[in-house]
N, CA, C and O atoms as a GROMACS GRO file, in nm:
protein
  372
    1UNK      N    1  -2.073   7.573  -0.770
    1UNK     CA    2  -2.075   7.653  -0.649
    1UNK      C    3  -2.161   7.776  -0.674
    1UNK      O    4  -2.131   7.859  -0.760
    2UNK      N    5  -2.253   7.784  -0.609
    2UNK     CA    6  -2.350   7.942  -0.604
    2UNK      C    7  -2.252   8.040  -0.555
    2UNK      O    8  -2.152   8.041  -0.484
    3UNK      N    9  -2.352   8.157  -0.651
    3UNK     CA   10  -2.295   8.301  -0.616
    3UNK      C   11  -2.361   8.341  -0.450
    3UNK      O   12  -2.472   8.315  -0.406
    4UNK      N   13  -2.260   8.404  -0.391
    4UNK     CA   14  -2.305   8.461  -0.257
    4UNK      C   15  -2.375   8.594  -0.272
    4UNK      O   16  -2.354   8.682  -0.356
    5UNK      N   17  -2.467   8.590  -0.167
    5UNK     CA   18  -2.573   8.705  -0.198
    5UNK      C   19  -2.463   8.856  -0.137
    5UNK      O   20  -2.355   8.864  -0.078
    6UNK      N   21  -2.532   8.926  -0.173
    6UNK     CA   22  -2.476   9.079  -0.128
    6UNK      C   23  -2.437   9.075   0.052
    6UNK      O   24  -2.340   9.127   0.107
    7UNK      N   25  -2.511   9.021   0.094
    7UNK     CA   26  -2.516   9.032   0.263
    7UNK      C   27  -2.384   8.961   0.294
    7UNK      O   28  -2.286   9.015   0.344
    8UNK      N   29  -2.397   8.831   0.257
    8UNK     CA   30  -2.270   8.773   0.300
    8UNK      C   31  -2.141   8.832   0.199
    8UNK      O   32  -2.046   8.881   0.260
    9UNK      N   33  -2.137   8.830   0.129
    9UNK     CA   34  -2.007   8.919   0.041
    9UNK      C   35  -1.985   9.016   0.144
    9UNK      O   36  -1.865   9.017   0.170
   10UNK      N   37  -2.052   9.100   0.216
   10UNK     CA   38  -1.995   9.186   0.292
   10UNK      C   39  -1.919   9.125   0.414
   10UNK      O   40  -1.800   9.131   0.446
   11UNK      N   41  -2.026   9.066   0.470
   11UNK     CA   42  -1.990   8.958   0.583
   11UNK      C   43  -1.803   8.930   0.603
   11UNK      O   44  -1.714   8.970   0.677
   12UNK      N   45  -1.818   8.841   0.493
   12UNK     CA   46  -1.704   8.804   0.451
   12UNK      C   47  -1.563   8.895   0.446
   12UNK      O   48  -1.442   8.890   0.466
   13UNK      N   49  -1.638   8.954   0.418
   13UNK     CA   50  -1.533   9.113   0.335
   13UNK      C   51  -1.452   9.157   0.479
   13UNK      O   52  -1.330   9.168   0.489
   14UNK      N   53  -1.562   9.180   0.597
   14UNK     CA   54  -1.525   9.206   0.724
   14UNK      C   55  -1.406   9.095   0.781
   14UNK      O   56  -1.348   9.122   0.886
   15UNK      N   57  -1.377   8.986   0.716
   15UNK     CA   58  -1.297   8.877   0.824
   15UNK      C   59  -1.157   8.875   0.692
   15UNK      O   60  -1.084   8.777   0.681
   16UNK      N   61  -1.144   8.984   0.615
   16UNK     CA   62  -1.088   8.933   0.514
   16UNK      C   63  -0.953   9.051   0.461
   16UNK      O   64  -0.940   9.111   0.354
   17UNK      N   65  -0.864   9.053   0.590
   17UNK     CA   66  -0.765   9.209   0.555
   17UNK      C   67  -0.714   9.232   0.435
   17UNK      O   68  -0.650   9.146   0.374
   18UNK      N   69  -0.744   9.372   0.382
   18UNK     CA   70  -0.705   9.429   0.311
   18UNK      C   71  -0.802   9.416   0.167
   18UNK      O   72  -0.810   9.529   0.119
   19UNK      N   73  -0.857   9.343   0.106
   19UNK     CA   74  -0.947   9.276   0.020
   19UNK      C   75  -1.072   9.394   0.018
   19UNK      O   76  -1.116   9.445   0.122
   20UNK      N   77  -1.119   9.430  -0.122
   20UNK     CA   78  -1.225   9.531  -0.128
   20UNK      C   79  -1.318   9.483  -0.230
   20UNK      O   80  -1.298   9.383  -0.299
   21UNK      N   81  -1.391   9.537  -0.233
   21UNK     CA   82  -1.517   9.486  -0.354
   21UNK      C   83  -1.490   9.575  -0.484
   21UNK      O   84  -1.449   9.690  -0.484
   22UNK      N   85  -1.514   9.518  -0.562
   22UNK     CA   86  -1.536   9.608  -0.701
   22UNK      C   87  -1.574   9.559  -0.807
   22UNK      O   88  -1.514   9.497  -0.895
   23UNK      N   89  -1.648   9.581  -0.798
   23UNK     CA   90  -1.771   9.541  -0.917
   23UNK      C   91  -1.830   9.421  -0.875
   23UNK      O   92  -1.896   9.413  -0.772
   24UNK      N   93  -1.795   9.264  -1.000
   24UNK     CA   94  -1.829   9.144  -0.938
   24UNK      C   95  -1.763   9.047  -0.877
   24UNK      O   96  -1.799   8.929  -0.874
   25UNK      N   97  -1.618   9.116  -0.803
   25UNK     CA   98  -1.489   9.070  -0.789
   25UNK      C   99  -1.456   9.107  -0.664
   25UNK      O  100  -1.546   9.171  -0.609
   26UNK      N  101  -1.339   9.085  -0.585
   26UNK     CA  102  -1.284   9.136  -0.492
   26UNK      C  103  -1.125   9.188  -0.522
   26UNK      O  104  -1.074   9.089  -0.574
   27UNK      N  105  -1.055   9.260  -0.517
   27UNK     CA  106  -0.932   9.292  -0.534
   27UNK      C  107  -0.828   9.327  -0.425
   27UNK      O  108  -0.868   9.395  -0.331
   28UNK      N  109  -0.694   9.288  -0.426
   28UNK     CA  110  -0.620   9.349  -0.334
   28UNK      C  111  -0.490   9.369  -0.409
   28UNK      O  112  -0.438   9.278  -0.474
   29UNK      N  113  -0.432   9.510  -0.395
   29UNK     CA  114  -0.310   9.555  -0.451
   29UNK      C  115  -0.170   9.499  -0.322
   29UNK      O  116  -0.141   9.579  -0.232
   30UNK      N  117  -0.126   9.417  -0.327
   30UNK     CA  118   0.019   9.386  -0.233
   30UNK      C  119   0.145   9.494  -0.294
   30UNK      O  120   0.172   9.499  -0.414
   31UNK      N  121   0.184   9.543  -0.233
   31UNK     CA  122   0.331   9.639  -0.228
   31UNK      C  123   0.483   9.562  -0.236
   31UNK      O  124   0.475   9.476  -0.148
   32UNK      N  125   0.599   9.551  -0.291
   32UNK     CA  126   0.699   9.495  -0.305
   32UNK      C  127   0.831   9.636  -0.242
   32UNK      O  128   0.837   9.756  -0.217
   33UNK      N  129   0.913   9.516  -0.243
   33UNK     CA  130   1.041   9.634  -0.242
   33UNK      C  131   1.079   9.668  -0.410
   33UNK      O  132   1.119   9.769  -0.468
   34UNK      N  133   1.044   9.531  -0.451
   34UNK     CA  134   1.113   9.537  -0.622
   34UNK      C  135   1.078   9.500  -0.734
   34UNK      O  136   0.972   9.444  -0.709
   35UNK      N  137   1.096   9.491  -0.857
   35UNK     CA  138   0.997   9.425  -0.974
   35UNK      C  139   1.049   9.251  -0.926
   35UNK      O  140   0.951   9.178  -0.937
   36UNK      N  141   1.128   9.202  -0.895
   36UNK     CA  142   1.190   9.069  -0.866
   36UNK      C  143   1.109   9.028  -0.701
   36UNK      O  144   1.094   8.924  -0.638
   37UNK      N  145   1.101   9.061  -0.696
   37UNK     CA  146   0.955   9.020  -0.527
   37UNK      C  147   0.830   9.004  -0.612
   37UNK      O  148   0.781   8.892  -0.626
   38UNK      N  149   0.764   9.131  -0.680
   38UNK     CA  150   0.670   9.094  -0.727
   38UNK      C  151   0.659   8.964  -0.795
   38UNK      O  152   0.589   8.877  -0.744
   39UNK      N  153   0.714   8.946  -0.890
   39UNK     CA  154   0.740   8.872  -0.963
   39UNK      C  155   0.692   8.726  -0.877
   39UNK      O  156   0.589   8.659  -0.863
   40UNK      N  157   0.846   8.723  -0.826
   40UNK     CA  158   0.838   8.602  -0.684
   40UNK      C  159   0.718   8.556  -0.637
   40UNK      O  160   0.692   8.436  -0.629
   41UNK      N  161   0.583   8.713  -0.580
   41UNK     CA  162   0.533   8.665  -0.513
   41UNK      C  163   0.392   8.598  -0.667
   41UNK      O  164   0.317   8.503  -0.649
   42UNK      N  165   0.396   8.664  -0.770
   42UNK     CA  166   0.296   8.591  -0.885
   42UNK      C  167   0.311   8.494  -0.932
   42UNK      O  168   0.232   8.450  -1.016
   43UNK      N  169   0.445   8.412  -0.883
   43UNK     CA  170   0.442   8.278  -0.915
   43UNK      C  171   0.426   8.178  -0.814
   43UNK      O  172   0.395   8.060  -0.831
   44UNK      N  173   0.459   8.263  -0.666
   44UNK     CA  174   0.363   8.160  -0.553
   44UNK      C  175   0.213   8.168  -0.564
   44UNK      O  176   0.146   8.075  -0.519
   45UNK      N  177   0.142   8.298  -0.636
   45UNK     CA  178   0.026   8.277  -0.629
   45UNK      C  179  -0.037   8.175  -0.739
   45UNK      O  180  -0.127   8.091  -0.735
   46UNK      N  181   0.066   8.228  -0.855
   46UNK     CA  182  -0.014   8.127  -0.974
   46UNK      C  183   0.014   7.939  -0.877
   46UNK      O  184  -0.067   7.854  -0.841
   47UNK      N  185   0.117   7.944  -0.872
   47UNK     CA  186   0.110   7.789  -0.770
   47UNK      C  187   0.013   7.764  -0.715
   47UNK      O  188  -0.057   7.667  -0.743
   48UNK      N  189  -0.020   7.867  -0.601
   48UNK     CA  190  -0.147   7.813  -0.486
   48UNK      C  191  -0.311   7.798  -0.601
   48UNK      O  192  -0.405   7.727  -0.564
   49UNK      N  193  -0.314   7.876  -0.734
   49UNK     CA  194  -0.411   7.882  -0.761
   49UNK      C  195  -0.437   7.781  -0.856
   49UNK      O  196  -0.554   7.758  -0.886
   50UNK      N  197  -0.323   7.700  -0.922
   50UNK     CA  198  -0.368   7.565  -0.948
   50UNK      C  199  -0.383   7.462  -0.896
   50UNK      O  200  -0.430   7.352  -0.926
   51UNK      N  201  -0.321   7.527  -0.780
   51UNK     CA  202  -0.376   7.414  -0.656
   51UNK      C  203  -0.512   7.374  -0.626
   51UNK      O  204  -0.569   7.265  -0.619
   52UNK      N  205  -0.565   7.561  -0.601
   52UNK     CA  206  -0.715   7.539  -0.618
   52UNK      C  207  -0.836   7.560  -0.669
   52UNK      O  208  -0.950   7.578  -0.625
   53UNK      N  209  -0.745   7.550  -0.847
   53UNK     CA  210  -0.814   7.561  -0.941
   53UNK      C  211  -0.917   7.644  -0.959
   53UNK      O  212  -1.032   7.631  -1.001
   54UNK      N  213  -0.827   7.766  -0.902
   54UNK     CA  214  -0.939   7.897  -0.947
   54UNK      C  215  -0.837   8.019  -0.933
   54UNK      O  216  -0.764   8.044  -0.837
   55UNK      N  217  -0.852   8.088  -1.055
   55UNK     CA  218  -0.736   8.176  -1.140
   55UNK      C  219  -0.800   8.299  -1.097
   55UNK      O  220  -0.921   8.320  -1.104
   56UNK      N  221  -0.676   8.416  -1.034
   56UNK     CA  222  -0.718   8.523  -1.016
   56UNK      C  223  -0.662   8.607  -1.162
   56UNK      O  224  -0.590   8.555  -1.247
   57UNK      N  225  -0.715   8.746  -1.165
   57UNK     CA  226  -0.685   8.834  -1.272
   57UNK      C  227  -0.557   8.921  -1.195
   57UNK      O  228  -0.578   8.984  -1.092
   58UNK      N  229  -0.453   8.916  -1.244
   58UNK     CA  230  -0.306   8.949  -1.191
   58UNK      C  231  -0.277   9.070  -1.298
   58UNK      O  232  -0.290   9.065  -1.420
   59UNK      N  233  -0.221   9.215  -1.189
   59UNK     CA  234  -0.186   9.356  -1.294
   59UNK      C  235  -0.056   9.350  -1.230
   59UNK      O  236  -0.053   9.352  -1.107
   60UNK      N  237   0.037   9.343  -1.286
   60UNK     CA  238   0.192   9.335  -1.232
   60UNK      C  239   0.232   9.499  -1.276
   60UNK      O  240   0.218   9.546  -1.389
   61UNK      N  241   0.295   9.584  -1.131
   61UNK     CA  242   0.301   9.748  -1.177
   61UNK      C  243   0.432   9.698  -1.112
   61UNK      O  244   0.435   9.666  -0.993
   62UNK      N  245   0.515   9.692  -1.173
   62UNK     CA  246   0.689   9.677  -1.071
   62UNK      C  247   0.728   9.670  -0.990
   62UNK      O  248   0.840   9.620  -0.985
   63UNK      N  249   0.665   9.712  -0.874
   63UNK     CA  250   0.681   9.697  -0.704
   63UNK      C  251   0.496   9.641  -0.666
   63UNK      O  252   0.487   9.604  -0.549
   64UNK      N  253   0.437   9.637  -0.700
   64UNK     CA  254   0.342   9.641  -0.728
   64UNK      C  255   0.235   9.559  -0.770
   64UNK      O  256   0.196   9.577  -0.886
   65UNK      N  257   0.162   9.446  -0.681
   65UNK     CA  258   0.058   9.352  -0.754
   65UNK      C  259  -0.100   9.373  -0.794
   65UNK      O  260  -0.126   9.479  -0.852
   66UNK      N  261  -0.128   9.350  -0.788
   66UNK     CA  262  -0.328   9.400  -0.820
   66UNK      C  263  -0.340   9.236  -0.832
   66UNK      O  264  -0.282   9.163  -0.913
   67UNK      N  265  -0.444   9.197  -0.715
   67UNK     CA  266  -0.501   9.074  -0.774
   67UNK      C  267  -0.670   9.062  -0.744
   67UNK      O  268  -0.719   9.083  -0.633
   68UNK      N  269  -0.748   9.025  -0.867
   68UNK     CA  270  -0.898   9.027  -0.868
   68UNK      C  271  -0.930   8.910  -0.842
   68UNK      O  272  -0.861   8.821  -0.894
   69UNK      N  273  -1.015   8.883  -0.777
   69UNK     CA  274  -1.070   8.757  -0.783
   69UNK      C  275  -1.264   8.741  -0.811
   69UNK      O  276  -1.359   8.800  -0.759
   70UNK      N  277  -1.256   8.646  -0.902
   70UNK     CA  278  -1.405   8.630  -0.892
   70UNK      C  279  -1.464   8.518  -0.978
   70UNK      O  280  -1.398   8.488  -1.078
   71UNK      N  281  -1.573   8.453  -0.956
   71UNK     CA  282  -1.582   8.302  -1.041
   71UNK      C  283  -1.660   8.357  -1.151
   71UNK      O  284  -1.773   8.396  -1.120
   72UNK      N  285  -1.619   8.369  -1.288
   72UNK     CA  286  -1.680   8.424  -1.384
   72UNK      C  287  -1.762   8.340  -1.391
   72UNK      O  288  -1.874   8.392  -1.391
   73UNK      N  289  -1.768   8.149  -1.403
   73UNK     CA  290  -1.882   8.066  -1.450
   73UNK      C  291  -2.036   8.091  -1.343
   73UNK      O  292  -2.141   8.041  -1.381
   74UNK      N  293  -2.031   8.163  -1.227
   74UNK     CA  294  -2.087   8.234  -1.144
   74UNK      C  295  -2.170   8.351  -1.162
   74UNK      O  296  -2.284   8.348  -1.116
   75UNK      N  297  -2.120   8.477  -1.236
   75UNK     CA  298  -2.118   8.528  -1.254
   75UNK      C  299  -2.094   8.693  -1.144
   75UNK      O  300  -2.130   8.811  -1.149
   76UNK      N  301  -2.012   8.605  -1.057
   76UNK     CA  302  -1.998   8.655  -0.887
   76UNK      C  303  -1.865   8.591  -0.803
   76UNK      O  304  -1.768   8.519  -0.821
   77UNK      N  305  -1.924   8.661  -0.709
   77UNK     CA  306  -1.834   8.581  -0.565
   77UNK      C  307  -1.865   8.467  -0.519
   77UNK      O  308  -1.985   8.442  -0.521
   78UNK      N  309  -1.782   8.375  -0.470
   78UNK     CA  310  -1.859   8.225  -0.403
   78UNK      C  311  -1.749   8.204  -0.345
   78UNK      O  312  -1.640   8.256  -0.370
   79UNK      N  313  -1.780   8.114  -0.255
   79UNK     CA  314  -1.676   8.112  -0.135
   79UNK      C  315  -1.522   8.069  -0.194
   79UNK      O  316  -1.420   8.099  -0.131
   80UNK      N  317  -1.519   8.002  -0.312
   80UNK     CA  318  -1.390   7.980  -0.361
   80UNK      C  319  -1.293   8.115  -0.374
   80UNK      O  320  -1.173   8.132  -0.351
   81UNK      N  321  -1.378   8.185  -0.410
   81UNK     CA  322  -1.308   8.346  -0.425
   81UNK      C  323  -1.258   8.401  -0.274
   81UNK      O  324  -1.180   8.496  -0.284
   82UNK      N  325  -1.287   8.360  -0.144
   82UNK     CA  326  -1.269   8.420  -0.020
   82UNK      C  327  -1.187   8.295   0.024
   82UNK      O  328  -1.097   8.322   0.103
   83UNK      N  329  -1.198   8.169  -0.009
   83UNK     CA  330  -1.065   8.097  -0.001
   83UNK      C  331  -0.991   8.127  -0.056
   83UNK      O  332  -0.907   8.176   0.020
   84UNK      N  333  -0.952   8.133  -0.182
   84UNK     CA  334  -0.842   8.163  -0.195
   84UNK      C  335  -0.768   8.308  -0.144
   84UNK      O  336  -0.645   8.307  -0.135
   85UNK      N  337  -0.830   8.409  -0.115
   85UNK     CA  338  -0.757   8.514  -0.120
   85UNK      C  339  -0.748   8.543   0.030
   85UNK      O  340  -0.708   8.655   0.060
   86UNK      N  341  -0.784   8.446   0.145
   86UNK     CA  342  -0.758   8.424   0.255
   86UNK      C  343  -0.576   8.354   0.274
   86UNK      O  344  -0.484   8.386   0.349
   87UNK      N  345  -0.591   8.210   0.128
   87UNK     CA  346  -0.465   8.183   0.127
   87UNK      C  347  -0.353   8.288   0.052
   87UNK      O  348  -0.238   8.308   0.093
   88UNK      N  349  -0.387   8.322  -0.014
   88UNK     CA  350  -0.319   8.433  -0.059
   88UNK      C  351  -0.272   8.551   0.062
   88UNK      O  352  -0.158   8.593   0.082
   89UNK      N  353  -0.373   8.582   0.121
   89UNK     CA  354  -0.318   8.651   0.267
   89UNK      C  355  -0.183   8.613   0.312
   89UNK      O  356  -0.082   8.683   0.308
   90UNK      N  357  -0.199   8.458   0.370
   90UNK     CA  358  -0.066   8.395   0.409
   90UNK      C  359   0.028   8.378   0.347
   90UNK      O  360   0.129   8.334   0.402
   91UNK      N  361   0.027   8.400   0.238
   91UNK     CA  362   0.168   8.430   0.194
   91UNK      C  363   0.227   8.534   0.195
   91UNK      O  364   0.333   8.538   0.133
   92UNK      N  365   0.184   8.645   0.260
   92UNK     CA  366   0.248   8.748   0.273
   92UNK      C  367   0.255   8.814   0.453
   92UNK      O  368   0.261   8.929   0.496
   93UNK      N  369   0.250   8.683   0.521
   93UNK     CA  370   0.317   8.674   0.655
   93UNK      C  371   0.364   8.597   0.674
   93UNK      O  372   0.422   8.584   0.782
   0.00000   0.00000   0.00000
């Protein structure tokens, strides 16, 4: 899968709540009531992401998630990175 150029990474970025750029990645921090939600919700994500076999970088802060996404064999963003963190969206409605 090709890396997406700068134009569309933004593009994208626009249809994509909460999700920001940083560096060669995209990141979004999700909020919990508790360290046991968080938790909860990093093992629905690790699920969905062997589903589709593409691993985000996960910072677990106790109430607190950080998740990066980006295709290192890429050396970028590619649309796998904006799928998944579209599905990742839905799990938190």
């Amino acid at each position: 899968m090709m890396r997406l150029s700068a134009k569309r990474v933004r593009k994208e970025l626009k249809t994509l709540e909460g999700w920001k750029l940083k560096g060669k990645g995209i990141c979004r921090t999700f909020s919990f009531k508790d360290f046991v939600e968080s938790i909860y919700f990093v093992t629905r994500v690790a699920a969905l992401a062997e589903e589709f076999d593409h691993h985000p970088d996960f910072l677990i802060m106790y109430d607190k998630v950080r998740l990066t996404l980006t295709t290192h064999d890429e050396g970028g963003l590619t649309e796998k990175d904006f799928k998944l963190a579209r599905h990742i969206n839905r799990l938190r409605t």
